[in-house]
N, C-alpha and C positions, 0 to 999 in steps of 0.2 A: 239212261241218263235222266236225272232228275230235274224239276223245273226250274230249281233255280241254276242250275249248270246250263240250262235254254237262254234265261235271262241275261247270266252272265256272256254267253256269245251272242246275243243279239247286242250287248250294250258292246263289243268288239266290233261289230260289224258297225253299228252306227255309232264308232268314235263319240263314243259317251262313257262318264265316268259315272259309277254309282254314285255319288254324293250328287250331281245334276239330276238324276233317275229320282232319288229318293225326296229332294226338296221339291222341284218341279214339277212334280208328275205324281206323288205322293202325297207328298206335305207332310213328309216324316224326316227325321235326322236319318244322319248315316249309319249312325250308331244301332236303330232299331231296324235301319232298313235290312244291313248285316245279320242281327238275328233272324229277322224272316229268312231272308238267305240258308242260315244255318240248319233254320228248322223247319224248311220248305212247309213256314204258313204264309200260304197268299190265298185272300177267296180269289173268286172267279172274276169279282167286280176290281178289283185291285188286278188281276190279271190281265182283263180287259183294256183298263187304262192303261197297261203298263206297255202294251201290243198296240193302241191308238198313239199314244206317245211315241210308239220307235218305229210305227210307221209300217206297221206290221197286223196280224188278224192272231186271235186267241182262238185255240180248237181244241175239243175233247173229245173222247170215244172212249166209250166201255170196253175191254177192262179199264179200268183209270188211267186212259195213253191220255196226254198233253201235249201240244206241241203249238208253236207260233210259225205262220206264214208270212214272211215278206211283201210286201204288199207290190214291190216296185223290181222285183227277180221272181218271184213265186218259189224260192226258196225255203223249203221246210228245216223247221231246227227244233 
């Protein structure tokens, strides 16, 4: 599963829509936010915020594994 298929269920789990995700927590349109989406580009500092915003922790491991932890379940996704 790729990271942006992470983002997308964390924004399910916390009852957020990406256009909210991408103006508030970004400060990008929806429109670009989608492209990243599409072409799983997010740095790590956009990742970070994006896991501070929903309330959750950004993590990585070699080989290039990603994943966000819930901050408030300790749920991995």
């Amino acid at each position: 599963m790729g990271i942006s298929e992470k983002i997308k269920i964390l924004l399910i789990k916390r009852n957020m829509s990406q256009t909210e995700l991408a103006d508030k927590c970004l400060g990008i349109t929806k429109n670009y936010f989608n492209n990243k989406l599409r072409q799983e580009k997010f740095t790590r500092e956009e990742l970070e915020k994006i896991a501070d915003y929903l309330n959750a922790k950004y993590n990585e491991s070699p080989p290039p594994r990603q994943w966000f932890t819930l901050n408030d379940t300790e749920e991995e996704i």
